[in-house]
N, C-alpha and C positions, 0 to 999 in steps of 0.2 A: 157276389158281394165284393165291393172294392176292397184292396188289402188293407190291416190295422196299419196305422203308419208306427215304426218303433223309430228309437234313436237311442244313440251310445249311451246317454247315464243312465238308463233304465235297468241294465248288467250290474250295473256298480250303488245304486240310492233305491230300489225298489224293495220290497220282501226283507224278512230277516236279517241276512246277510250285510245289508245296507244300515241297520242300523248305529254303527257307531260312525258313520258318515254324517248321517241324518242328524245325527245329534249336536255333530258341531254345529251343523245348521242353525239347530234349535235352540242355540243360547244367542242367536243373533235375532229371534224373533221368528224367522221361517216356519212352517208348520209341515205334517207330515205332507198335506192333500200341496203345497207347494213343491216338495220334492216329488212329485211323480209328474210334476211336469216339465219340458226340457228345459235344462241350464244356459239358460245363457247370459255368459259372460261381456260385461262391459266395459270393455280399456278405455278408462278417460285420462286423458293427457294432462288434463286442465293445471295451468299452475300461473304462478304470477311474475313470470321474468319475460315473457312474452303475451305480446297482446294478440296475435291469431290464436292462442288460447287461454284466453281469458274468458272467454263467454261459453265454453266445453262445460263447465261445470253445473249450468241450466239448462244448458242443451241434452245433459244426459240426462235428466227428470222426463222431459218431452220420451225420451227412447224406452225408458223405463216403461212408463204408459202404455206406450202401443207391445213392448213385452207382453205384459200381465194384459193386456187386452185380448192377443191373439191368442191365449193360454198358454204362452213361459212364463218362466219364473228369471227377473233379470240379478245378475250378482256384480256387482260392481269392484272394479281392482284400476289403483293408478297406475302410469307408468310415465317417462321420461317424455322432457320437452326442454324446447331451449330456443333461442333466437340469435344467432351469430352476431349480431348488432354489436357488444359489447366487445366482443375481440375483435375485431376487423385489424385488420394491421398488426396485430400481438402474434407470439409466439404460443401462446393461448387459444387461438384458430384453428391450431392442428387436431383440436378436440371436434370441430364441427361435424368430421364427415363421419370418424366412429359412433358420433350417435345415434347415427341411421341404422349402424351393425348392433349396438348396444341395444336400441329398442326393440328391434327383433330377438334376441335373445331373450330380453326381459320377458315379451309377451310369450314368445315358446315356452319359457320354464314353468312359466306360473301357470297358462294353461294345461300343458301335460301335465304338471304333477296335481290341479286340481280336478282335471276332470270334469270338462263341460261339450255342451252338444253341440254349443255352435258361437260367435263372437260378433260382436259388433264393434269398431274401433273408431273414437274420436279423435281426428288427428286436424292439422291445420298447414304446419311451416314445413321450410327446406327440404330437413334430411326424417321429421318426422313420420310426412306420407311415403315415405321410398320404403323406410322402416316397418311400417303398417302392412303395406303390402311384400316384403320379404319374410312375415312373420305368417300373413295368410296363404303365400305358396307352401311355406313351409310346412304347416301342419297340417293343409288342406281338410279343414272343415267350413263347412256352413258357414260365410264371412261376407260381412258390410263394412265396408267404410262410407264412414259419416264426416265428410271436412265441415270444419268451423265456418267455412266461407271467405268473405273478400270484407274488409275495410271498407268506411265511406272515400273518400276522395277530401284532399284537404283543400283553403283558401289562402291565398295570402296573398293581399294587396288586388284581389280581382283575377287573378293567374290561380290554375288550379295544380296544387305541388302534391310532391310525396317524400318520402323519407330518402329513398335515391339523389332528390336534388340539394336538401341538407349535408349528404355523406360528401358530395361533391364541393361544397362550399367550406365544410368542414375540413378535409383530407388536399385539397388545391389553393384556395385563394386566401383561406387565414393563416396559414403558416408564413405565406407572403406579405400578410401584411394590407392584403389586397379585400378581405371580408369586412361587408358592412354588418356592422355588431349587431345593429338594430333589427337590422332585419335577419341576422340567424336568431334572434331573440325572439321575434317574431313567428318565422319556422318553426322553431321549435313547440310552439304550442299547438298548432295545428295539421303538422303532417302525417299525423298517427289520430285522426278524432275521434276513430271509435277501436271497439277490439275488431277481432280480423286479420288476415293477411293484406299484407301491404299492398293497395290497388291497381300494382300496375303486372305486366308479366313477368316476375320476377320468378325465382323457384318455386317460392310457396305457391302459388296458383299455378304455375308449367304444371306442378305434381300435383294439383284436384284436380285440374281439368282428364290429367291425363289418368289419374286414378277409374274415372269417370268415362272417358274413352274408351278402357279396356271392358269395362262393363261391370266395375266392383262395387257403385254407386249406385244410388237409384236418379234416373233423370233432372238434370237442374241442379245437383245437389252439391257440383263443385263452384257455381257462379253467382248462387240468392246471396246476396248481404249475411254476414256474421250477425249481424242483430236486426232482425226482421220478423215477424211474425211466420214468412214462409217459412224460415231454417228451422224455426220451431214443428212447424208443421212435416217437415221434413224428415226432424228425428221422432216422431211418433208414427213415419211411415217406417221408417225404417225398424223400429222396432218390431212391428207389423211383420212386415215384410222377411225379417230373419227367421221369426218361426214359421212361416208358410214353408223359406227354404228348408229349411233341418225337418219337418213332417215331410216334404218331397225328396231329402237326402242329397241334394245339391251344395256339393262342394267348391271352394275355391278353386280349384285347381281344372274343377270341369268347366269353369267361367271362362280361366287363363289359358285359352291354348295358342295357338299360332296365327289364325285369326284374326282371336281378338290384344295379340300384339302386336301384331301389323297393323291395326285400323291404330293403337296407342302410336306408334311411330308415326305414324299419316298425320296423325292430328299434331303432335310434335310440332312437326315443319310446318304446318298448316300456321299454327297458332306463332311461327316466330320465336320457337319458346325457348328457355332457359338450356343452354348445354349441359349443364349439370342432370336438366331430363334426361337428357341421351345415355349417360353414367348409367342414372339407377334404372332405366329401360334396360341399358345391359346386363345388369346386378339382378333384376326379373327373368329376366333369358336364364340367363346360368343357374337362378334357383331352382326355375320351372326343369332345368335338362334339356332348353329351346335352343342352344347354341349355335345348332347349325340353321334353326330357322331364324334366328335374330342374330344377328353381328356384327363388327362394323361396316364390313362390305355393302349389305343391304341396307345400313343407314346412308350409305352413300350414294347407294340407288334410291333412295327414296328422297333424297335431300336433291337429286336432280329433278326428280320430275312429280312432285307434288309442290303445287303452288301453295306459294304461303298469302290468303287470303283474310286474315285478324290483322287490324289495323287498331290494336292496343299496346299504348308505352309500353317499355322504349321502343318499338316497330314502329306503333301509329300515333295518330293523334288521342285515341278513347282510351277509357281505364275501364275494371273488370264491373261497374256497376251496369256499363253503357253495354259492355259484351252480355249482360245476364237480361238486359231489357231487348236485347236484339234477337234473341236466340239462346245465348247459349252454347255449351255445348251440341245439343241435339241441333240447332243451327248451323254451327259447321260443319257436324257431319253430316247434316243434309244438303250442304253445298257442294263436300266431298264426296256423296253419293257414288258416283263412278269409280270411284279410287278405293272405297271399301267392303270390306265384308258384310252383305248384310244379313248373312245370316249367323253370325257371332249374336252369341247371347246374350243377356246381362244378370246381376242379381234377380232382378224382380220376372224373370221365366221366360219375357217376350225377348226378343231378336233387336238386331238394332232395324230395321227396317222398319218395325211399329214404333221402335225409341225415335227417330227421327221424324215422324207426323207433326210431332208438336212443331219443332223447327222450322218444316216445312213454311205449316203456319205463318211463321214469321217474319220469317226471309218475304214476304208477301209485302211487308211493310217496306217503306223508303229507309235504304241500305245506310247504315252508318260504319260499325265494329267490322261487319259483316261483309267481306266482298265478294265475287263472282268469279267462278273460275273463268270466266273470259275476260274480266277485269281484274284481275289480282293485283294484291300491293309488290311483289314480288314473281314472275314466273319461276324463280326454283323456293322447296324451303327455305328457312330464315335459318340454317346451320347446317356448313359446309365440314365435309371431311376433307383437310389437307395430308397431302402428302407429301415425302422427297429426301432426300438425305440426311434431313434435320426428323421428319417423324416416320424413319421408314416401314412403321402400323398404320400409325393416326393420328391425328391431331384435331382439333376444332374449333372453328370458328364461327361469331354469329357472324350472316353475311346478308348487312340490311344499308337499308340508304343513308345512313346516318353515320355513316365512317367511310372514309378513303377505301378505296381494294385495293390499291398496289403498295407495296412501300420498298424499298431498298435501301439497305444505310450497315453503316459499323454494329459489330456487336458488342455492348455493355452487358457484363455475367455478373450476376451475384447470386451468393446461397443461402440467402437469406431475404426475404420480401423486405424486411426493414431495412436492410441495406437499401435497397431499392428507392424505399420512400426517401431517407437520407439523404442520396444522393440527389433525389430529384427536386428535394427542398433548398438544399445550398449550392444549386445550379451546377451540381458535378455533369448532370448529365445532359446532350447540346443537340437543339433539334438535330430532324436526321438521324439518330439514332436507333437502335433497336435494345428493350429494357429484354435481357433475358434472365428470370428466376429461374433457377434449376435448384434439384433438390428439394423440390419440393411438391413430389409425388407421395404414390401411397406407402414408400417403404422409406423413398427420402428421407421427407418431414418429418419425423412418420405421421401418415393420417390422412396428408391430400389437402391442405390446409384451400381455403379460398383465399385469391391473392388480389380481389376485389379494391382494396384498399390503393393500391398501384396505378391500376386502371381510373379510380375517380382521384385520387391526387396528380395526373396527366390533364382530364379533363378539368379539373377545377383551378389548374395550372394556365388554362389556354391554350394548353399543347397539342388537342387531339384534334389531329390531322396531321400534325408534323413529327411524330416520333411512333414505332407501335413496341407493343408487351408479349413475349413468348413464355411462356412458362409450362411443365410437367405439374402445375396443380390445377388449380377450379379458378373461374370465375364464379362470381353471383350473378343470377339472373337481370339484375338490376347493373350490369356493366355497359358503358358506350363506349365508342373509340374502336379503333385495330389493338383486339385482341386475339392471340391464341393460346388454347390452352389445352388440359389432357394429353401434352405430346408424350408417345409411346412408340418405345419404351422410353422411361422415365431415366435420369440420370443415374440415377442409385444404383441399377441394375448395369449400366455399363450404355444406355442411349447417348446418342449420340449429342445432346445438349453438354455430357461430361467433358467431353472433348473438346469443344469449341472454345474459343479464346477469342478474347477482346480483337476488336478492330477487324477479326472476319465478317465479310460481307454479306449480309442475309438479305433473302429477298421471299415476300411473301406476296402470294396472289390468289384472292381471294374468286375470281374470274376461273383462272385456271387451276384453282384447289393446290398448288402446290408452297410449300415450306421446306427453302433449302439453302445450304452456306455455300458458296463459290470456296469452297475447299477440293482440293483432287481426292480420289481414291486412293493413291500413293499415303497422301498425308494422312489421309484417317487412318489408315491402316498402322502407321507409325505412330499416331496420337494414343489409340485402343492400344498399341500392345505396351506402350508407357502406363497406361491409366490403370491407377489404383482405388477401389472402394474407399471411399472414404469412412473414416472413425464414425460409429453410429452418434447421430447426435441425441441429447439427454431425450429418454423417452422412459419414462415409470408408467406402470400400469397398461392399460389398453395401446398407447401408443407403440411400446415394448411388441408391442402382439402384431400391431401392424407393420412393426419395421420388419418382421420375419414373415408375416403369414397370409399380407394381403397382396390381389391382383393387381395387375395392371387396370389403367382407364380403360384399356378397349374391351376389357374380361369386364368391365363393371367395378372396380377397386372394391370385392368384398373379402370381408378377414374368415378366410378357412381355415379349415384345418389343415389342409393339403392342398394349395392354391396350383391351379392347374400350371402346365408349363404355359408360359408367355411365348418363349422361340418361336411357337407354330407361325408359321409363314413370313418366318423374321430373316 
């Protein structure tokens, strides 16, 4: 006879003993013959400061159903979300990246101390899917992520826009003087037309697709439309689909192994994606214990010789509606076929070798999103690790057709991105140049702030191609122009950005991956044993926590308790 399947609340809600458990239940409506079947918990995100979750809160009825259909019982608990949109350029920013680390906590406390068999997590933006999945390493049970999906794609005037080419108009040409009103008036009503993540390869979709690559997802489930009837159909599989996992005992963690974070990295570069992927990829490494299989060394082997074949903004011409009608994910990795694991497994028990059939399928169609590893848009990834006297870890950059690769010119320092913008508004700063933020890493800032705001007030300037941006924080995925960013070690700790001074000569190449100032070794040497930490700047609360306890970018920047040492290999 096949074994009874058990699972953990059965210990804790079954028999006698369970009774004063059962019973809080019981004033919410629950019934006894509910509590014997497994618990599973539902993190819905949903809230209304952001539109990739706006539509979580229907979509978790759909998940509900296929729960109580496959026999659990679903319990539903919210948790944080946010959309960095409103801070951009504020000192207010510096709250984006700990909300990755805060969501994770949140979902760890409430599920240990209530006590469920297994989770399903509605997530959508930035730092929320990094969060999601640093919360189901961590507890390693039974876990689904279910993303909100992708935005429609907006109009204006016959051109098809998103909220990236607003922030550009916004942040560049109307401070000059230079924006036509009508038409950011215009913008503004249609670059957001539905809920969803923003449609182009920005963070929020670098993190479903990639959520979805490592095998956390069920197929399709990082690319259908935020509001479609698929996505609905999607979380009534997934509900499904969570208790099959928890009666079988498959864990998160037996999904996440080395693997299937390597095929997550492949698909990365493949897709062009957001740098800030590469972050919380690394922030997955160091939770799982993967460190030595994931790092940045072999981000940088893999950023040389996987093709980046997604031809969706800012990379390509398409946006994520055209990538979900093309393929897909299961699409790319069926293109990448050779490049990965195929016998990584996923949530739903098959391997990616049956995930990718669909794909197959597809790719059979006239190629749009979708290219060919003998025609790729790019023969390396779309995100180079730099290196050189300025990032002697790492640094990163996107490295796509749509920006200059060489630049050389003076350095202009500030320690503060608003300074930055400042300057760049009343013409302090003069082509040729190079904008360096420092200070604004993960212990900097504190927090790692995105300094996105910089990058589209250059381009909304006219200026991209004649000046580039170095900084120790984040880009957004939605940045154009020569940028780099993550360089590590960061200033705060003593990197090498602290030292540099105006009118030194940087030179970046993007060909030859290096970042570095035509300064001697004599002089750094003399600079470092001058250089003082600077006075912590105002940080209450969580930020307080990063300025002492979090990693560097290439560790991942997550807030420990006991943050590894950074020196290794420094």
């Amino acid at each position: 006879m096949p074994k009874k399947a058990t699972w953990k609340t059965q210990k804790y809600y079954h028999g006698p003993s369970g009774a004063h458990r059962r019973a809080v239940y019981k004033a919410m409506g629950y019934t006894t013959d509910d509590m014997r079947r497994p618990l599973i918990a539902i993190v819905n995100t949903w809230g209304e400061v952001c539109p990739g979750h706006y539509n979580l809160d229907h979509l978790t009825r759909t998940v509900r159903d296929g729960i109580w259909k496959a026999g659990g019982t679903p319990l539903e608990f919210t948790a944080i979300s946010q959309c960095p949109t409103a801070s951009l350029g504020e000192p207010s920013m510096r709250y984006d990246l700990p909300t990755r680390d805060l969501l994770a906590f949140d979902i760890e406390a409430i599920v240990e101390q209530q006590i469920f068999d297994g989770l399903v997590i509605l997530v959508s933006c930035d730092k929320v899917v990094p969060g999601a999945l640093l919360a189901a390493a961590r507890l390693d049970l039974p876990c689904i992520i279910l993303p909100g999906g992708c935005m429609e794609v907006g109009t204006c005037e016959g051109k098809k826009v998103t909220l990236s080419d607003l922030d550009e108009m916004v942040f560049g040409a109307l401070p000059q003087g230079k924006a036509d009103l009508k038409k950011i008036e215009l913008m503004e009503d249609v670059v957001c037309p539905s809920a969803g993540a923003c449609s182009i390869m920005g963070t929020a979709n670098t993190m479903q697709c990639l959520a979805e690559a490592v095998g956390m997802t069920l197929p399709f489930a990082a690319t259908a439309r935020a509001v479609s009837a698929e996505r609905l159909r999607l979380g009534k599989a997934t509900g499904e689909a969570i208790v099959r996992m928890v009666f079988k005992g498959e864990t998160a963690r037996s999904i996440m192994g080395p693997k299937n974070l390597e095929n997550m990295l492949r698909v990365c570069m493949a897709l062009g994606g957001s740098t800030n992927g590469i972050l919380h990829i690394l922030a997955l490494a160091a939770e799982l214990g993967l460190e030595k299989h994931i790092h940045i060394g072999k981000v940088d082997d893999f950023s040389r010789n996987t093709p980046c074949i997604s031809s969706v903004a800012p990379v390509g011409k398409y946006f994520l509606p055209d990538l979900h009608e093309d393929g897909g994910i299961p699409g790319i990795m069926a293109e990448l076929k050779p490049l990965l694991h195929l016998s990584a497994k996923g949530v739903d028990g098959r391997n990616l070798k049956h995930w990718i059939q669909a794909g197959e399928i597809m790719l059979k169609r006239e190629r749009r999103s979708i290219l060919s590893l003998n025609e790729p848009l790019l023969s390396h990834g779309g995100i180079a690790v730099l290196k050189g006297n300025l990032a002697p870890i790492s640094s990163l950059a996107r490295m796509l057709h749509n920006t200059i690769p060489y630049h050389r010119g003076p350095a202009r320092g500030f320690n503060y991105q608003q300074q930055a913008k400042a300057a760049l508004k009343s013409g302090k700063v003069k082509e040729g140049e190079v904008i360096v933020v420092r200070y604004a890493g993960p212990r900097g800032a504190p927090g790692m702030p995105d300094t996105y705001a910089v990058l589209a007030t250059v381009v909304g300037m006219g200026l991209e191609g004649k000046l580039a941006v170095v900084t120790d924080g984040r880009f957004s995925g939605f940045a154009r122009g020569l940028g780099v960013c993550q360089v590590s070690p960061e200033a705060a700790v003593g990197g090498p950005l602290a030292l540099l001074k105006d009118r030194d000569m940087i030179s970046i190449s993007l060909p030859d991956r290096t970042l570095s100032a035509e300064v001697s070794d004599e002089e750094w040497k003399k600079r470092k044993a001058n250089w003082r930490p600077p006075k912590m700047k105002n940080a209450p609360g969580i930020l307080g926590l990063f300025a002492v306890n979090a990693e560097q970018a290439h560790q991942g920047a997550r807030l420990v308790a006991h943050p590894a040492p950074w020196e290794r290999g420094y």
